[in-house]
C-alpha positions as CSV (number, residue, x, y, z in Angstrom):
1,X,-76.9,251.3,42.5
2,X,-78.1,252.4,39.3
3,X,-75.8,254.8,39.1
4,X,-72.7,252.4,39.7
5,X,-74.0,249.9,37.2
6,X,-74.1,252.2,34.2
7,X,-70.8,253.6,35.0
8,X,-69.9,250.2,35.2
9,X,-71.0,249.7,31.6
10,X,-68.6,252.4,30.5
11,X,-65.8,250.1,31.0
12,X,-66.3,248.9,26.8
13,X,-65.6,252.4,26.1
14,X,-62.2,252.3,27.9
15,X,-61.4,248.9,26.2
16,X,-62.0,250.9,23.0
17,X,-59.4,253.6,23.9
18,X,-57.2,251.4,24.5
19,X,-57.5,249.1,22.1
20,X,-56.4,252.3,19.8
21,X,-53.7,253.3,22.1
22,X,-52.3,249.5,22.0
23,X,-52.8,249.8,18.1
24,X,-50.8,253.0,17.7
25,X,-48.0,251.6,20.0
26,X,-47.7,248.2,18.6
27,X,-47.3,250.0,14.7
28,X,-44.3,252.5,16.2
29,X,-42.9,249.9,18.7
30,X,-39.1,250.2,18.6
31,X,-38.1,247.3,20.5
32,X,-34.6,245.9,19.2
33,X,-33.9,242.4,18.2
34,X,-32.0,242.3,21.5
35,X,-35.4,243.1,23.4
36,X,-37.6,241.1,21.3
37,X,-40.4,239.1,23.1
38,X,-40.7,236.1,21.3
39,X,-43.3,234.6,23.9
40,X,-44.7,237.5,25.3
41,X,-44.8,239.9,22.1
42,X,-45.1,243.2,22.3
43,X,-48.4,243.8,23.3
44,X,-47.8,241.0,25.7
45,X,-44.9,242.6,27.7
46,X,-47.1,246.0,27.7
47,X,-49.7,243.8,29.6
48,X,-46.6,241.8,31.9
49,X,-45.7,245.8,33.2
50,X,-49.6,246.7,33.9
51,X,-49.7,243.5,36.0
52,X,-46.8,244.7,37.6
53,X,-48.0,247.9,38.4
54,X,-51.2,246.0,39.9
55,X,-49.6,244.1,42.4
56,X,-49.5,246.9,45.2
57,X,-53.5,248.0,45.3
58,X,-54.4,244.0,44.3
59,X,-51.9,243.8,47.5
60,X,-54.0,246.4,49.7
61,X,-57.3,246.9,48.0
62,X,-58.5,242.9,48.1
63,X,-58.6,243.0,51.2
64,X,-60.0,246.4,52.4
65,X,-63.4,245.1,52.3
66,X,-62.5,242.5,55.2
67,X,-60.7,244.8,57.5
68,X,-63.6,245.4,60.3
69,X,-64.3,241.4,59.8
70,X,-60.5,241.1,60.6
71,X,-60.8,243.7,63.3
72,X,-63.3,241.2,65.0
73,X,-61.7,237.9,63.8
74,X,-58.5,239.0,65.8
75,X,-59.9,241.0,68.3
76,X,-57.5,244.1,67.4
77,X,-58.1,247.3,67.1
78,X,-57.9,249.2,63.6
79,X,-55.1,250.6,63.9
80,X,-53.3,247.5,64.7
81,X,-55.2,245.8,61.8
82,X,-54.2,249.0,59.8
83,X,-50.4,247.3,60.3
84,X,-50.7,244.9,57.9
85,X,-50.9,247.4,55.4
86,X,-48.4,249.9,56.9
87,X,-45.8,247.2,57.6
88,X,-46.4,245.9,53.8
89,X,-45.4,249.1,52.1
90,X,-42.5,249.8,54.5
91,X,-40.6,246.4,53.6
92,X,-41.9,247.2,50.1
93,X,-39.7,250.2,50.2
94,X,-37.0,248.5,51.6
95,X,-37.1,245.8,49.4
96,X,-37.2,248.0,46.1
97,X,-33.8,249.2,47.2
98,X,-32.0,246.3,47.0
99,X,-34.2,244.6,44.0
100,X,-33.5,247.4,41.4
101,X,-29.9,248.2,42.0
102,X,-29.9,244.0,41.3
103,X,-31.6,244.1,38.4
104,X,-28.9,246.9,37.1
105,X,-26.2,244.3,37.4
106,X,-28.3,241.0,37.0
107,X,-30.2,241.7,34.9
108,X,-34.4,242.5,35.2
109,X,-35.5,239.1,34.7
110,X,-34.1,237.1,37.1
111,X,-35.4,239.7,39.8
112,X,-38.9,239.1,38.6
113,X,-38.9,235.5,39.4
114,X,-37.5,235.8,42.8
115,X,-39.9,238.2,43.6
116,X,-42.9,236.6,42.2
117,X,-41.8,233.4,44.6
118,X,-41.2,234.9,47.6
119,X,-44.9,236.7,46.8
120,X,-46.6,233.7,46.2
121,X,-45.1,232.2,49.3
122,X,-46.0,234.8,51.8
123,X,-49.7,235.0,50.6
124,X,-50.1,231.4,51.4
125,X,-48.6,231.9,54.8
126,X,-51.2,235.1,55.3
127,X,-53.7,232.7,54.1
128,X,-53.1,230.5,57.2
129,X,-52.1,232.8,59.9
130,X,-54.2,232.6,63.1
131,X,-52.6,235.4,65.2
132,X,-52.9,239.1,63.9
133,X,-49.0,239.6,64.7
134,X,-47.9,237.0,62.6
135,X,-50.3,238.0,59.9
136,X,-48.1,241.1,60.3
137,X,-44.8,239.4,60.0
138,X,-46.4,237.8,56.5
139,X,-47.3,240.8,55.2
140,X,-44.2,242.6,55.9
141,X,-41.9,239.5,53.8
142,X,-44.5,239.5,51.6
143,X,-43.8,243.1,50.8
144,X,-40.4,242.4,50.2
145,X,-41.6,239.7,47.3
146,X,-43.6,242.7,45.7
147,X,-40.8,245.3,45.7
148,X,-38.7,242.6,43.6
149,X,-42.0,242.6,41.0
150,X,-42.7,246.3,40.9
151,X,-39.2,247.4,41.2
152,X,-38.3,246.8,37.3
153,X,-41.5,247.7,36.1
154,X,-40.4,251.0,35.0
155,X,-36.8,250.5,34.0
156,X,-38.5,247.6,31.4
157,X,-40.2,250.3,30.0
158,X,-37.0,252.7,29.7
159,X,-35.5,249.8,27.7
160,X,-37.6,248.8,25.4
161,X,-38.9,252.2,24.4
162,X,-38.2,256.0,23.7
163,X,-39.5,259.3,23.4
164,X,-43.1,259.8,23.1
165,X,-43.8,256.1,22.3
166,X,-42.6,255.3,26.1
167,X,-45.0,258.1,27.5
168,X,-48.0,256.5,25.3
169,X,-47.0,253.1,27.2
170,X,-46.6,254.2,30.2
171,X,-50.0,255.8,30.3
172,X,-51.4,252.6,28.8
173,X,-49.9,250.5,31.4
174,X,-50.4,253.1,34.2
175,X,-54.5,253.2,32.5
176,X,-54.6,249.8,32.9
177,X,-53.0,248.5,36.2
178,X,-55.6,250.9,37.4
179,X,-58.3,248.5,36.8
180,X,-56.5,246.7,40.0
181,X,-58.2,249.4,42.6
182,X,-61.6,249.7,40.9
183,X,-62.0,245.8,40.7
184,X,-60.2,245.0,43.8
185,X,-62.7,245.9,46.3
186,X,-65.5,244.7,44.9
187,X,-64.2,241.3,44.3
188,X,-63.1,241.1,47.2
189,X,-66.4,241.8,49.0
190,X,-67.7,239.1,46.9
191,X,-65.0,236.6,48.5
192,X,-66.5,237.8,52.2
193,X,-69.8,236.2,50.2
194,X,-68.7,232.3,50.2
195,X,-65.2,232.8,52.4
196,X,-63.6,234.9,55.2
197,X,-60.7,236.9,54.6
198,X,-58.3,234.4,54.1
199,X,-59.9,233.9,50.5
200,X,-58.6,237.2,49.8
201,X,-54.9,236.0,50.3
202,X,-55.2,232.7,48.6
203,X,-56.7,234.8,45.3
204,X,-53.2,236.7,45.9
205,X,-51.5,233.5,46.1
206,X,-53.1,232.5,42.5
207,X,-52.2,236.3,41.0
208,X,-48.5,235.8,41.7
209,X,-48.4,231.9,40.2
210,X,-49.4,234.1,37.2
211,X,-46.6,236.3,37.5
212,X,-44.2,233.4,38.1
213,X,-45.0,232.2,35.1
214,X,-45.1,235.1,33.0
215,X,-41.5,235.8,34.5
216,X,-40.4,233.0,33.5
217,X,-41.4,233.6,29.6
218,X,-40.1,237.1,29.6
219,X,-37.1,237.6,27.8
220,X,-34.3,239.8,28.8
221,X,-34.6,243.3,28.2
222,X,-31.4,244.4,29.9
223,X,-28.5,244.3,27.6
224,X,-25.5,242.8,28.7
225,X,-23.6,245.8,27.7
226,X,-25.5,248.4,30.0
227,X,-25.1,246.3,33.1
228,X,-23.8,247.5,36.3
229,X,-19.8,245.7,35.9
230,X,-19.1,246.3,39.7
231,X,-19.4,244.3,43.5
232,X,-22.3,244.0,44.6
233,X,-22.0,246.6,47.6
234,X,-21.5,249.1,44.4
235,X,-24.2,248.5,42.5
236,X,-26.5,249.2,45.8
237,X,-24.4,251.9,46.1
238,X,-25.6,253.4,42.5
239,X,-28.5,254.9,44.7
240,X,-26.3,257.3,46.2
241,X,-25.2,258.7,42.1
242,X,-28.6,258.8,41.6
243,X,-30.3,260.3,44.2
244,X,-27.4,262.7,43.9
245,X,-28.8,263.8,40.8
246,X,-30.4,266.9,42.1
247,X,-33.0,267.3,38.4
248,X,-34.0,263.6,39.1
249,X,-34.3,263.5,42.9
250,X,-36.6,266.9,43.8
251,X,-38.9,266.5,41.1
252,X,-39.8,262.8,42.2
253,X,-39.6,264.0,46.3
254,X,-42.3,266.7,44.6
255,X,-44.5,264.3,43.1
256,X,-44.3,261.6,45.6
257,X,-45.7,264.4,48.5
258,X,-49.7,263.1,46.5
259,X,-49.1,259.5,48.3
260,X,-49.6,260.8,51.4
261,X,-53.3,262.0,51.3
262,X,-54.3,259.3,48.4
263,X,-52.8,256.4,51.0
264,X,-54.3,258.1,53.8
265,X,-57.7,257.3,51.8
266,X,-56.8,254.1,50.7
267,X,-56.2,252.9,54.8
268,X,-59.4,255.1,55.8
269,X,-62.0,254.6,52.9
270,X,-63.2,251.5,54.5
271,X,-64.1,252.9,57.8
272,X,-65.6,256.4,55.8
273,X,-68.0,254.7,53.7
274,X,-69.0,251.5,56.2
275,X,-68.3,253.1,59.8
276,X,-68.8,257.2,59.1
277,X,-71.5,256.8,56.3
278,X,-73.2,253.9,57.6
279,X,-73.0,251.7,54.3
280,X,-72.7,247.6,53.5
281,X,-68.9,246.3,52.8
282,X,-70.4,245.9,49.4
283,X,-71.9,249.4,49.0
284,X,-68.4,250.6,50.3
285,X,-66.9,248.5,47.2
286,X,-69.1,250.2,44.8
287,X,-68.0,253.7,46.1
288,X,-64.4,252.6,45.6
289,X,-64.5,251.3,42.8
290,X,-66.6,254.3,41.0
291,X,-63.6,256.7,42.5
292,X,-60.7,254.1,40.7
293,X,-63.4,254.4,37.4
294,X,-63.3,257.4,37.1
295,X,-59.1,257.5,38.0
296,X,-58.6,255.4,35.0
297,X,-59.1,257.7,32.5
298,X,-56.4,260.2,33.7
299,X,-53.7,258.6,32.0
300,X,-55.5,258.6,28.8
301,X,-57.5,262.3,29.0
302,X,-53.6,263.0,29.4
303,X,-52.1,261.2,26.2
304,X,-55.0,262.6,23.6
305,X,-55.9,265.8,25.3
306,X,-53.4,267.6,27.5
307,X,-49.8,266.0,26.4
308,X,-48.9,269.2,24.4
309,X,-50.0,272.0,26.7
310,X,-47.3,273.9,28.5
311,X,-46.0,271.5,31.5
312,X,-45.9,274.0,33.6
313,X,-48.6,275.4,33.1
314,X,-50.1,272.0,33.2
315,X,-48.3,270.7,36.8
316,X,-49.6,273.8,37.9
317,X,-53.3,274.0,37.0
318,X,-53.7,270.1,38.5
319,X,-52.1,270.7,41.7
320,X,-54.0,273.4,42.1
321,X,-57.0,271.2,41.7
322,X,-56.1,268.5,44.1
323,X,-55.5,271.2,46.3
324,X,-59.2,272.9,45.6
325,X,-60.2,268.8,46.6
326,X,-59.0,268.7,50.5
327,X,-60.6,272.2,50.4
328,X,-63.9,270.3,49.4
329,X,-63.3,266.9,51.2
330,X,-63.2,269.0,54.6
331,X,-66.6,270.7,53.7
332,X,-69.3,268.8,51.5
333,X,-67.8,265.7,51.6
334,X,-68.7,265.2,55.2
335,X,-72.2,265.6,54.4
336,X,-73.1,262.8,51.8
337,X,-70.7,259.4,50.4
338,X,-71.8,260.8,46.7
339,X,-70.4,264.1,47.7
340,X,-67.6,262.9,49.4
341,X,-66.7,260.6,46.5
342,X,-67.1,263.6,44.2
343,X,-65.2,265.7,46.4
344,X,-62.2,263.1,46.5
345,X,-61.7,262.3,42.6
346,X,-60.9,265.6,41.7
347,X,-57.4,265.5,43.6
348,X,-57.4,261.2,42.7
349,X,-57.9,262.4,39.0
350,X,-55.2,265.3,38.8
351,X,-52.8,262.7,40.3
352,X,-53.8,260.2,37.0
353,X,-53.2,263.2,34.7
354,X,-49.9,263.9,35.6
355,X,-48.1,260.4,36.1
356,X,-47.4,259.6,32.5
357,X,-45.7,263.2,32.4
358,X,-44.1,262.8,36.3
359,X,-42.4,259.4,35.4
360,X,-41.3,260.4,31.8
361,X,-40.2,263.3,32.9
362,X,-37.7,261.2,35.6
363,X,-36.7,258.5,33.2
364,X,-35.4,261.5,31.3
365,X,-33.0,262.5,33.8
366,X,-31.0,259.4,34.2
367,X,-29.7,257.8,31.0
368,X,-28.2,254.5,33.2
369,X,-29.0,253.1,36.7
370,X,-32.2,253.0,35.3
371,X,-33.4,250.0,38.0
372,X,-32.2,252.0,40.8
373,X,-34.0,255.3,39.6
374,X,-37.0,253.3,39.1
375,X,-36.3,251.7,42.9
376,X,-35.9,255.7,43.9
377,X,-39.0,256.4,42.6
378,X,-41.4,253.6,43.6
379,X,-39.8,253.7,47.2
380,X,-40.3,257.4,47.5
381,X,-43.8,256.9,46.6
382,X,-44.1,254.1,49.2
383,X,-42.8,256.0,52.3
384,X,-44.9,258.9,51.7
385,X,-47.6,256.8,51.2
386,X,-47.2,254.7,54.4
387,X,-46.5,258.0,56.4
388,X,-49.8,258.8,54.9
389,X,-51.2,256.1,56.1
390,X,-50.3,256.1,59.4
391,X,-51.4,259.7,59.9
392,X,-54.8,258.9,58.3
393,X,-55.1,256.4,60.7
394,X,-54.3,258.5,63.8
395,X,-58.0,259.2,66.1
396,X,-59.5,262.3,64.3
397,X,-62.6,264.1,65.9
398,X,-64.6,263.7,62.3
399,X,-62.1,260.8,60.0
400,X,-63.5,262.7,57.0
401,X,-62.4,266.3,57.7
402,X,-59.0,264.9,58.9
403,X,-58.6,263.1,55.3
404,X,-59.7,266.6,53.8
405,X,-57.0,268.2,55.9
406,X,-54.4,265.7,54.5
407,X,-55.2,266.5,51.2
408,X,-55.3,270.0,51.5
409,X,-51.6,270.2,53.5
410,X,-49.9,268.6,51.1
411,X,-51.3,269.0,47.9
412,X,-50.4,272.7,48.9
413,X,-47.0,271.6,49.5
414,X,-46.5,270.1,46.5
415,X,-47.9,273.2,44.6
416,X,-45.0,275.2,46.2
417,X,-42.5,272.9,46.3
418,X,-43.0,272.9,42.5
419,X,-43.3,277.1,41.9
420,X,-39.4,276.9,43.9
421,X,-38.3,274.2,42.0
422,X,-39.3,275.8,38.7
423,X,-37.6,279.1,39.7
424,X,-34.5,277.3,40.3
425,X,-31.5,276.7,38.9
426,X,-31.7,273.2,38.7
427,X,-31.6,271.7,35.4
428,X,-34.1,269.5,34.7
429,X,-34.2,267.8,30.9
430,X,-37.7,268.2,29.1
431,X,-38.7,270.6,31.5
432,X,-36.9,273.5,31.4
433,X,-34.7,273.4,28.3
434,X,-38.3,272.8,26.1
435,X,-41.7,272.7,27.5
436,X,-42.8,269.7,25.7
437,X,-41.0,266.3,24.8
């Protein structure tokens, strides 16, 4: 507990990094007069993104705490419970699909606020469900809602900004929005203190009314010349040009293979650290939240320390760490939660590292159809990560080793996966024509 609290009193130091990272971004901000935010500003549409980018583990992690309460409330198993996170990130997915394609011919902002309603309306309808398969149902709309949030995020950022200003941001915003799984458990084992688990989808309900409103002050960053001109039935059909795009499509397949072992955790961590490990649902938020502590830096240790080494060498070396982390997941991580949390950051960590490079290194590859590449890459990360899930969920003999196993498997995957694609043909812009952007 000690332990927790002081790393808990680190978080000043993270406010100071990015304090300086905001700083540096705000002087070299090249947002156009066309992409101005007059009520936002610029520092406030950098924070509108990272709230974006929170709504999927404020959507899962809230509530994690509560799941064995819920288990019992509804007299289901876990891996029924388990649906209303599976069945969340599946209509996510779907949703994404149609919202960025949209937001392509519409325009981003109008997508925001449909998405933010139909959010805020399916949380209040979780809030009051009494029967585990309607709960279910909820979640599953309400996934749809978040897709039409989160589906922009990105392509706002490939609007407004270039070069390495938009890989500072996106590390900021990607820093940030990770405060979402480190804070999300534990508040929400505080709201088992003085409610059930229905307080954890009326604080939901409250997050999006925030996002409504902040939709509704954003200002277009789409302009009306890049818009999609076509039908409607062809601007969903710009997913097929993009994923077509062989130097955009296998890289993001590659780096989407991590969602399947770090969602596998996310569905399982509860019943590791409360049902293998023996420890309170607030304990278990503590854990949790150290391992998201920790995450958070990734972006950054990337921005000031690692952004000019060799990318290949860099994808590389942190793939083959998150690979050396199943390895140690499987073996000392079975024997202590300190352990296993140690065990587990290492591959959580590399993942951090590499996402303001993995998503820059996309954005590069598609110069329009940017909402339906950023739809291509948040749904690609949501399948995997709900096939993760559902895998992590299956009966294992020991639910620790079987997470280790997932990590290890794929992790290894992606490692080779990545040696082909580099010894490919494939052209891939800030990659292989220059090792650095």
């Amino acid at each position: 507990m000690q332990q927790k609290n002081e790393e808990i009193k680190s978080i000043p130091m993270l406010e100071a990094e990015t304090q300086i990272a905001m700083y540096e971004i705000d002087a070299e901000s090249n947002l156009t007069a066309d992409t101005s935010q007059v009520y936002l500003g610029n520092k406030g549409l950098i924070a509108f993104i990272a709230l974006m980018n929170m709504f999927i583990p404020l959507s899962t992690d809230l509530y994690l705490p509560a799941l064995p309460q819920m288990n019992t409330y509804f007299g289901s198993s876990s891996a029924i419970t388990n649906l209303t996170l599976s069945a969340f990130f599946i209509f996510y997915a779907v949703g994404m699909l149609f919202w960025g394609p949209l937001s392509d011919r519409y325009g981003r902002k109008p997508v925001l606020i449909m998405g933010s309603i139909v959010y805020m309306m399916c949380s209040i309808v979780c809030a009051l469900s009494s029967n585990i398969y309607f709960l279910i149902l909820a979640r599953s709309l309400q996934g749809i809602g978040a897709g039409g949030i989160t589906s922009v995020s990105i392509a706002i950022i490939k609007d407004s900004f270039s070069g390495k200003r938009r890989e500072s941001i996106l590390a900021v915003c990607q820093a940030v929005s990770g405060l979402a799984p480190m804070l999300a458990p534990v508040v929400g084992s505080l709201i088992l203190r003085f409610t059930n688990w229905r307080g954890t989808f009326w604080t939901l309900a409250v997050i999006s009314i925030i996002s409504l409103v902040l939709s509704i002050l954003y200002q277009e960053t789409l302009k009306e010349e890049e818009r999609y001109k076509g039908t409607l039935a062809g601007s969903i059909g710009r997913l097929l040009i993009v994923a077509k795009n062989r130097g955009f499509i296998i890289p993001a397949v590659i780096f989407s293979l991590s969602a399947i072992p770090f969602m596998g955790y996310i569905a399982t961590s509860a019943y590791i650290y409360e049902d293998y490990f023996g420890l309170s649902a607030q304990s278990y938020s503590y854990f949790f939240a150290a391992n998201a502590l920790l995450t958070l830096f990734g972006p950054f240790i990337y921005v000031r320390f690692l952004s000019a080494m060799d990318k290949k060498v860099f994808t590389l070396l942190f793939f083959g760490i998150s690979t050396l982390s199943g390895v140690l997941v499987m073996t000392i991580g079975t024997v202590a939660p300190i352990l296993f949390l140690l065990s587990f950051v290492l591959m959580s960590l590399s993942v951090a590292i590499t996402r303001p490079f993995s998503t820059n290194l996309l954005l590069e590859q598609q110069k329009s159809d940017i909402g339906s590449a950023s739809s291509l890459i948040n749904t690609l990360f949501t399948v995997f990560g709900t096939t993760g899930m559902t895998i992590a969920s299956v009966p294992w003999g020991n639910i620790v080793v079987g997470l280790g196993v997932l990590i290890t498997i794929f992790s290894a995957l992606t490692l080779v996966s990545w040696i082909l694609f580099l010894k490919s043909n494939i052209p891939c812009v800030g990659l292989k024509d220059k090792l650095s952007f």
